[in-house]
C-alpha positions in Angstrom: 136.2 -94.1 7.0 134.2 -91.9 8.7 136.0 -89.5 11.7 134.8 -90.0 15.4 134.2 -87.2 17.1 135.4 -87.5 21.0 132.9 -87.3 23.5 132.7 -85.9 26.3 133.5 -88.5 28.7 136.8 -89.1 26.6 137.8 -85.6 26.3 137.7 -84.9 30.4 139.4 -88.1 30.8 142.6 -87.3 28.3 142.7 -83.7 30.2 142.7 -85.0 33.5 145.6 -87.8 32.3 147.4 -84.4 30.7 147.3 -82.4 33.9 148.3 -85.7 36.3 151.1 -85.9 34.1 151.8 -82.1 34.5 151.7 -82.1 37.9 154.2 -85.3 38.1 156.6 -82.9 35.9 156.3 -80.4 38.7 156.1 -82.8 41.8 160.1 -83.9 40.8 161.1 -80.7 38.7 164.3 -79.6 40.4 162.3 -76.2 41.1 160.1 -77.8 43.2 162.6 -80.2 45.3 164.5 -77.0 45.3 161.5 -75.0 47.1 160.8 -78.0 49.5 164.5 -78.4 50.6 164.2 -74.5 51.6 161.4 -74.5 53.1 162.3 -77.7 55.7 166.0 -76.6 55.8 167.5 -76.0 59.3 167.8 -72.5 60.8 171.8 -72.0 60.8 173.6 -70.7 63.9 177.1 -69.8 63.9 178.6 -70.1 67.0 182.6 -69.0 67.0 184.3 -68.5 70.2 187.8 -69.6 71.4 187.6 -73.4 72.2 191.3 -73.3 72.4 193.8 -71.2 74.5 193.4 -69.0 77.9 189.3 -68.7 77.5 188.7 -72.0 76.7 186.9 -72.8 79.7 184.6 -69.8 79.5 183.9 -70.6 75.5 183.7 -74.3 76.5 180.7 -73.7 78.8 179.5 -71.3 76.5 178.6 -73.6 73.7 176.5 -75.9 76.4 174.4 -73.2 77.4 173.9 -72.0 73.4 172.8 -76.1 72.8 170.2 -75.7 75.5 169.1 -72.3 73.6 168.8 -75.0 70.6 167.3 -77.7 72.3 164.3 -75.5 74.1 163.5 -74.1 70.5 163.2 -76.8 68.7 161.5 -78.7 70.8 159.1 -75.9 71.0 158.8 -76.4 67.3 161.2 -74.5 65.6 160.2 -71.1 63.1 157.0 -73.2 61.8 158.4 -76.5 62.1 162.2 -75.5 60.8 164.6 -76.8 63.4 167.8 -74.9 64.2 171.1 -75.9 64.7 174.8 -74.7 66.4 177.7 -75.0 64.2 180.5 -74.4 66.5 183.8 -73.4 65.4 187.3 -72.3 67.6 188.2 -68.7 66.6 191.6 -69.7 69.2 191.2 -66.4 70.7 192.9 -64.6 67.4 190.9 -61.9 65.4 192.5 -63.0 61.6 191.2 -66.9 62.4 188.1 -65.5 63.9 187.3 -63.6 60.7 188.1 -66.6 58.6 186.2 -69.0 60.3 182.9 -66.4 59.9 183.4 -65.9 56.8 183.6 -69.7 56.3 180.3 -70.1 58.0 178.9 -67.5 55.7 179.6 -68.4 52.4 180.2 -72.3 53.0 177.6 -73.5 55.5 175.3 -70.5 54.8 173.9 -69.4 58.5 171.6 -67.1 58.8 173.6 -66.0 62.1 176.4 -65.5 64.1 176.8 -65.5 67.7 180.0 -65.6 69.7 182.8 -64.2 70.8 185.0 -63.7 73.8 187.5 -61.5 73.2 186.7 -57.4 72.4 189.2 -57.3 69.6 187.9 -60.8 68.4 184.0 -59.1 68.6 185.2 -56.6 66.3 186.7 -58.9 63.4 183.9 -60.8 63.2 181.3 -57.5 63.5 183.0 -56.1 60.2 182.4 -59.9 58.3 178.9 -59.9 59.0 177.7 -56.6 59.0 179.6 -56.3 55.2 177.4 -59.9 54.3 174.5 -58.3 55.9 173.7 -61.0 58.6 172.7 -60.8 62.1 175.4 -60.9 64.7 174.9 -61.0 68.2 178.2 -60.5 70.5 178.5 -62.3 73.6 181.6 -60.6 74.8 182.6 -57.1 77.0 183.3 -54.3 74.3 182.4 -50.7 74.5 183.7 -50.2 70.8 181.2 -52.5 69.3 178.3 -49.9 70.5 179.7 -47.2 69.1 178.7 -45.7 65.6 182.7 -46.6 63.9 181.8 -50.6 64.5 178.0 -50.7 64.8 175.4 -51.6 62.1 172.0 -52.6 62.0 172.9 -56.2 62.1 174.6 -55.7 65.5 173.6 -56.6 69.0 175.0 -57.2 71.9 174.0 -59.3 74.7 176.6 -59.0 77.0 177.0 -56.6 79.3 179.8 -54.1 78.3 183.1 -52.4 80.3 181.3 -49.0 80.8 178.3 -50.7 82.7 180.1 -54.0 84.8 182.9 -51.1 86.0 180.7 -48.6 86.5 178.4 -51.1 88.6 181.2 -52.4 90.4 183.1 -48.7 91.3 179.7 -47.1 92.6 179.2 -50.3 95.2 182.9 -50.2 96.0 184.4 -46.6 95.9 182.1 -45.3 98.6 182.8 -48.4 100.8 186.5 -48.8 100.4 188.6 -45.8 99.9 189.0 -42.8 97.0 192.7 -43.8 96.3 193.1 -46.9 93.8 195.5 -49.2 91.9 195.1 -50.4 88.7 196.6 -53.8 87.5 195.3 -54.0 83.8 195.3 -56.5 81.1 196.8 -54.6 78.0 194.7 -55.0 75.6 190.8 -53.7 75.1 188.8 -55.2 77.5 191.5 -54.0 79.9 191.9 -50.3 78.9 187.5 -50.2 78.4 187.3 -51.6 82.3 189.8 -48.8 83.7 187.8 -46.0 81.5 184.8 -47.1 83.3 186.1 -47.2 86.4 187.6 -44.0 86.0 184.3 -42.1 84.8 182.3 -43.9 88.0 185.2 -42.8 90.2 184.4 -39.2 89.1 181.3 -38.6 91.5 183.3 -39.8 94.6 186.5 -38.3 93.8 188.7 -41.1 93.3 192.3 -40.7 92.3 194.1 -43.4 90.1 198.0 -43.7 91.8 199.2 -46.0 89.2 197.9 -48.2 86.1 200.5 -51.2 85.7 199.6 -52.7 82.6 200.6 -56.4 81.6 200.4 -58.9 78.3 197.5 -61.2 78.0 198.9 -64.6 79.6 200.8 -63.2 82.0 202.2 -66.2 84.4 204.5 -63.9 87.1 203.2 -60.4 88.3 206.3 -60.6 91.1 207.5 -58.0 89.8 204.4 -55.8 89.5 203.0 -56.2 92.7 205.8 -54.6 95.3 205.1 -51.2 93.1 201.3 -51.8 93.7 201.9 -52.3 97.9 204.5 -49.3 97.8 201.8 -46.7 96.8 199.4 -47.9 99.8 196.2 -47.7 97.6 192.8 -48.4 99.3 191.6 -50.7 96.7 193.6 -52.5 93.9 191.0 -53.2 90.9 193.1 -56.2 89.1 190.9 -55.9 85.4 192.0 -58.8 83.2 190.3 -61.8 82.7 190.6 -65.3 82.5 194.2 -67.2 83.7 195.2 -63.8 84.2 193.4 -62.9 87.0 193.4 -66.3 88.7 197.0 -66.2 88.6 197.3 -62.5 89.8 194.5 -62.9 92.7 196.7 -66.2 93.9 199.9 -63.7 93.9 198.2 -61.2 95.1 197.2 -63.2 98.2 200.5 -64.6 98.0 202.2 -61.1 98.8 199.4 -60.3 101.5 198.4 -57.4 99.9 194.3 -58.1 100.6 195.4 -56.8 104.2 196.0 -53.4 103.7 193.7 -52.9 100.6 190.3 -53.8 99.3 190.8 -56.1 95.8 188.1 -55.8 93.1 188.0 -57.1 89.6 185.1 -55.8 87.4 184.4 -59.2 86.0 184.6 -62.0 88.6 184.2 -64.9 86.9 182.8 -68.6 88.1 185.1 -70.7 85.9 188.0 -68.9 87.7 186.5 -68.9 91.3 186.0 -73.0 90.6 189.6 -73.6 89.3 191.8 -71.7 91.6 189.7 -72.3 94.8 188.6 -70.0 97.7 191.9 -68.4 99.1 192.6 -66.9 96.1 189.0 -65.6 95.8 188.2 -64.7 99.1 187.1 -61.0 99.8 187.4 -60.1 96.4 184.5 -58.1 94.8 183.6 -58.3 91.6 180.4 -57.4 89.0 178.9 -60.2 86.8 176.0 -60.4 84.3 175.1 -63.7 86.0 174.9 -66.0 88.9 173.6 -69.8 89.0 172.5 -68.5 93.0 169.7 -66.3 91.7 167.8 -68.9 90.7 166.2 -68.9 94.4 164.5 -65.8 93.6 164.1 -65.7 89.6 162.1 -68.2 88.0 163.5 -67.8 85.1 167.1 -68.6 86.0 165.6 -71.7 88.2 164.2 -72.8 84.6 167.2 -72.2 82.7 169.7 -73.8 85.3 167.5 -77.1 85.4 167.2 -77.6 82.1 170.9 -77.0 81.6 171.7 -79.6 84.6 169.6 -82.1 82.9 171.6 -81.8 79.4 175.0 -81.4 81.1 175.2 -83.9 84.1 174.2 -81.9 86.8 176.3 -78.9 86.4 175.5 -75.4 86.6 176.0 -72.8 83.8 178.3 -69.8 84.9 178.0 -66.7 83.7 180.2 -66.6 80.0 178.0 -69.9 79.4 174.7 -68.3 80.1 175.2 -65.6 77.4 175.9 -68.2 74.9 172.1 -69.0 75.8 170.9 -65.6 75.9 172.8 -64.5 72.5 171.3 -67.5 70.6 168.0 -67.6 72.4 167.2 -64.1 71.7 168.0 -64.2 67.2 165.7 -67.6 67.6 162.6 -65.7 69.4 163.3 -63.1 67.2 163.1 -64.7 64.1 159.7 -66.6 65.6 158.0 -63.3 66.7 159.1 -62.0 63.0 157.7 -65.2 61.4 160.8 -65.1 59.0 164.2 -65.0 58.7 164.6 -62.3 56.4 166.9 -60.0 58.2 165.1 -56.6 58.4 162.2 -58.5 59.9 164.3 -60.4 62.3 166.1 -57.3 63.2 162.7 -55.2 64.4 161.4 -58.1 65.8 164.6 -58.5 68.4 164.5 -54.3 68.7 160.9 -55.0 70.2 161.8 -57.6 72.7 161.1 -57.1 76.4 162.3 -60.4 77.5 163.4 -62.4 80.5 165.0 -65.7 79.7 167.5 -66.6 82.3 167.7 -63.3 84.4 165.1 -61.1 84.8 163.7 -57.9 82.6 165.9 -57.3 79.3 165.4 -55.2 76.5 168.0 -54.0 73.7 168.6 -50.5 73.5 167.7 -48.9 69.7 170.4 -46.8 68.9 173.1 -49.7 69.8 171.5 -53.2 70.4 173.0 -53.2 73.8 171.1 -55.2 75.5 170.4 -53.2 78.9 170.0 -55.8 82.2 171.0 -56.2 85.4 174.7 -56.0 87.2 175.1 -58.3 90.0 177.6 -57.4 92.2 179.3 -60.4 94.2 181.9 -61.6 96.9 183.8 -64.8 97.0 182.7 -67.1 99.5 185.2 -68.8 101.9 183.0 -71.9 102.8 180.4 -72.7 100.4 177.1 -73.6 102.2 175.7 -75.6 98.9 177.8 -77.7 97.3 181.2 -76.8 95.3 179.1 -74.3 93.3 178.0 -72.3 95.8 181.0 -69.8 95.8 179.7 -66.4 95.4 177.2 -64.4 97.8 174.9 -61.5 95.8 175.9 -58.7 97.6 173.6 -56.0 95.8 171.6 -55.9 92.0 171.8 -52.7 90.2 168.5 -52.6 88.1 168.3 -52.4 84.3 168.7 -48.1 83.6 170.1 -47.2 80.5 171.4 -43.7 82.0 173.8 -46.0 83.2 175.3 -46.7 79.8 177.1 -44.6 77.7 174.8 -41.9 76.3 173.8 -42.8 71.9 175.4 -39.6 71.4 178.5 -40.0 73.1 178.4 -43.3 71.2 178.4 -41.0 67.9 174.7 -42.3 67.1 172.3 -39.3 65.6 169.4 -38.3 67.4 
């Protein structure tokens, strides 16, 4: 029987069949399923902040303003078409459950970052997790330790304002205004002790002397027995620096005992949440710093965009000013990770260092020894009658401009030249 030799015809026709079936083999090989799942996976974002306990409402609102950091990114199409996502989880306000719960989110759900916070112990747990796992963190909680070269790493930023700025803001409009001799009532605890230290180091270049810091336990509910030392001193201004329940409850007593007519009251952070829940008599004539202000949004366009768009996702209500750096902490990672076209970190990491942005406040920019991210301090007053509606409680007395001489120098910080 004589032997056929292929031709050509059949010979290109058995090699394409060959390569069609190769390419089946690698169209459902695990490899490839494997590369296609990565490539369309969502962009992780671990949000844990106290849900539970005396910040709740602060970490509450907090979590609505990071889903419309979310929602504006991935409707603006993601990092090339990946979508992100907030996985939310309650830290209750406790640095061993906060370090679990990141560590969880690490290893379990595998984010590629964390965000969160609201507590300057709490800041710190987490901060040793991540920067140990190598992923991006970005604290959106008052802490002075978190800048310094002990806690920080490259993986650390810090969009909230911290103690040494809001006090030192707050003690250069006040000090000159109200009087040199000052009472401190003071949360025991870090963002207590970092609040008096600023005020303290402002109070230098106007000679102010501190008559008495009366220290008290987070969740205090009766400072009856604090107050009569405060009035028997006759301080010119009483700076109350907790936080929270704590100060709405001492403000209230505070008025309670008359003190606000014989001394000026200031609090370093005054917060919206706490102005809404314990009403204008407790509030009134007290002066306070905060990073932001719904009210702004009459002269910043970018807080006019940010406050609409966070009416229309949560029924008409405004963001305060906890909730809007749960915006600008995710927001910034997410534009990071776009301008660095990737989420590996050391790209993600000099594309945030290079940001000059202005999201929901006006000019920002993080600082590149520290990550602090250096902004504005408003300073505000209580209203007694809002003109506006029930959200219209504080009036913007004065704006101290971004300046990073007003921060604590990178060497004092214990970061090299």
């Amino acid at each position: 029987m004589t032997k056929k030799t292929p031709t050509t015809a059949q010979v290109t026709r058995r090699r394409l069949l060959t390569t069609v079936g190769a390419g089946a083999v690698l169209a459902v090989s695990p490899f490839r399923i494997n590369l296609l799942q990565a490539q369309e996976a969502t962009i992780k974002v671990g949000f844990p902040v106290p849900l539970t306990g005396p910040y709740g409402t602060e970490a509450q609102d907090q979590v609505r303003a990071a889903e419309v950091a979310i929602a504006e990114f991935n409707e603006g199409g993601g990092l090339n078409g990946r979508k992100a996502e907030l996985l939310v989880r309650d830290d209750k306000l406790n640095p061993g459950e906060a370090a679990t719960r990141t560590l969880e989110l690490i290893e379990k759900e595998k984010v590629n970052f964390i965000v969160g916070s609201l507590s300057a112990a709490v800041q710190l747990a987490v901060n040793n997790v991540t920067k140990e796992r190598q992923i991006i963190f970005n604290s959106i909680s008052q802490s002075d330790t978190i800048n310094e070269a002990s806690d920080f790493s490259k993986y650390t930023f810090h969009e909230a304002l911290n103690p040494h700025l809001t006090a030192g803001a707050v003690g250069r409009y006040a000090f000159p205004k109200f009087g040199k001799k000052v009472a401190f009532l003071t949360a025991d605890y870090a963002y207590g002790h970092e609040m008096v230290r600023g005020f303290q180091e402002a109070g230098k270049a106007f000679g102010v002397e501190t008559l008495v810091d009366i220290r008290h336990p987070l969740g205090t509910t009766d400072f009856s027995a604090l107050l009569p030392r405060i009035q028997a001193l006759k301080p010119d201004i009483l700076c109350i620096s907790n936080f929270g329940r704590d100060q709405q409850i001492a403000l209230k007593q505070a008025t309670d005992f008359g003190m606000k007519k014989s001394m000026k009251i200031i609090v370093p952070i005054m917060l919206y949440t706490g102005r809404i829940a314990a009403g204008p008599q407790a509030f009134e004539g007290v002066i306070g710093g905060t990073s932001y202000y719904w009210g702004i949004e009459d002269k910043i366009a970018s807080a006019k965009a940010f406050n609409d768009r966070f009416r229309k996702m949560h029924g008409g209500k405004v963001p305060s000013d906890y909730g809007a750096l749960g915006y600008g902490g995710v927001k910034t990672l997410l534009m990071g990770a776009r301008a660095a076209g990737s989420l590996e970190a050391d790209k993600v990491i000099a594309a945030i260092e290079a940001l000059k942005y202005d999201y929901y406040k006006g000019p920002q920019y993080y600082r590149g020894c520290d990550h602090q991210s250096v902004q504005s301090v408003l300073i505000i007053e209580s209203k007694a009658n809002p003109a506006k509606g029930d959200a219209d409680v504080f009036s913007v007395l004065e704006t101290e401009a971004p300046n990073d001489a007003n921060l604590r120098s990178c060497a004092a910080l214990g970061h090299k030249a």
